[in-house]
N, C-alpha and C positions, 0 to 999 in steps of 0.2 A: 800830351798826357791826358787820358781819360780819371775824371774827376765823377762819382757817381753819389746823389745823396737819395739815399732810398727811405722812407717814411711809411708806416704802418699807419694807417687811418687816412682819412679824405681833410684836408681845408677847408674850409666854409666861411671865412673870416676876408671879406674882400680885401681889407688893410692889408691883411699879411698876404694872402695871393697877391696885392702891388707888388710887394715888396720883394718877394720870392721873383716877380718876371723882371723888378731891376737887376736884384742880384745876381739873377742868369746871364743878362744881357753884358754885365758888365764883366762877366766873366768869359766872353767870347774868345776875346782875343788873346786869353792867356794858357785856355784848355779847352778840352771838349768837356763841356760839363750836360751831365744829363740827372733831371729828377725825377725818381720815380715813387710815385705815390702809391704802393697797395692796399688793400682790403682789410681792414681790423676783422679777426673772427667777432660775430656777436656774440655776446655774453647774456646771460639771466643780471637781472639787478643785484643781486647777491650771490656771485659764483662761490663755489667750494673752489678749493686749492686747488683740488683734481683737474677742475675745471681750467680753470686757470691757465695750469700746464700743459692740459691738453690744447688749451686755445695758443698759448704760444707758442709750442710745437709745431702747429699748424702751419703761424707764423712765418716760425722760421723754414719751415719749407719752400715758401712764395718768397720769401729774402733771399733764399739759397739760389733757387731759380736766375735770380735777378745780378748777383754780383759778379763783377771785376773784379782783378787785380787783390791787393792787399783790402783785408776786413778792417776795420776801423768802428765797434759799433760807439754809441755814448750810452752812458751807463754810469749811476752814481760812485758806481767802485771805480772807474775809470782815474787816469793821472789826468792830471789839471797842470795844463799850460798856458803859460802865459804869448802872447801878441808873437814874440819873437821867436823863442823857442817852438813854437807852432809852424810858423813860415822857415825855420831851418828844415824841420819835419818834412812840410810839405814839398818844400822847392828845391833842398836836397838829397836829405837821406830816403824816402820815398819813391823816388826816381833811380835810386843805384840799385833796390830792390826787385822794383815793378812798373810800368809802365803805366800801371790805372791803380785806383784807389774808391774802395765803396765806404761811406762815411752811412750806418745804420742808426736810424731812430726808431724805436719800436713802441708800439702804444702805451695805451694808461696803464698798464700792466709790467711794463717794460720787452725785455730779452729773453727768449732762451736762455739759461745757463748753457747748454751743449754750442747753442752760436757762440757766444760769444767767448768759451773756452777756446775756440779757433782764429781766435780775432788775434793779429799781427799785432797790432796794439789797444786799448780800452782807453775812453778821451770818456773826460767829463768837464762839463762846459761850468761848473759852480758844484756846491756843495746845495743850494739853493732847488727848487722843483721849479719847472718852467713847462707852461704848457707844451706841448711837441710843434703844434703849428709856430709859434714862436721861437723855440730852440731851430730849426730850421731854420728861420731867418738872422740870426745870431748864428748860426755856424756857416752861412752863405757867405756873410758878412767878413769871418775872418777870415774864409778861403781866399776873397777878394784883397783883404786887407794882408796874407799872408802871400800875393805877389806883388801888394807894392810893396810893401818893407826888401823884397828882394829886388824889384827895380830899382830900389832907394830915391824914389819919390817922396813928397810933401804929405800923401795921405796920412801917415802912421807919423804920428807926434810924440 
């Protein structure tokens, strides 16, 4: 299964770049996982709306470009799953669908509405705002954690 997390903006936070090359690594053995990082458009300090749209327009074009399989962006409107019900998601209903799966985090700004009207499903990881470099490592985390629960291994307590 091809596993894809695509991100609008660059890292710059060493911490979480660790953290992001554990949770690749440990996800070897269970998929092909691939992250890709694209270009936030620049913005003025204080965009209009217009702008705005237009900049994630842009966006989601270079997102468009990049996806696999079933869309999956995150998004505050998104359904909120819990540990289990996530790894049912991923490890079987996902798979009877499509072979690959692209998981979108899109900037300070958020999504497209037009992407993410396309998206198979909308996840939202909290009701809570979370930096994107962070949410990135929090959703690495429970891809990782959503196939030990299906190994029924010791990780997930």
């Amino acid at each position: 299964m091809l596993i894809q997390l695509i991100t609008v903006g660059k890292q710059k936070e060493p911490h979480l770049i660790q953290a992001q090359d554990l949770y690749q690594k440990r996800l070897t053995p269970f998929c092909k996982f691939d992250f890709i990082q694209l270009p936030a458009v620049r913005l003025s300090d204080h965009p209009s709306e217009k702008e705005i749209q237009k900049a994630l327009a842009q966006e989601a074009q270079l997102i468009q470009k990049s996806l696999k399989g079933l869309l999956i962006p995150l998004c505050i409107e998104g359904k909120q799953l819990d540990s289990q019900k996530f790894a049912e998601l991923l490890t079987h209903k996902i798979p009877l669908q499509n072979s690959a799966v692209s998981f979108v985090i899109g900037s300070s700004f958020g999504l497209d509405q037009n992407l993410k009207n396309s998206a198979f499903l909308k996840l939202s990881m909290s009701e809570m705002t979370f930096p994107h470099a962070l949410a990135s490592v929090m959703l690495m985390e429970q891809i990782y954690r959503a196939f030990q629960i299906d190994k029924n291994t010791g990780y997930h307590k």
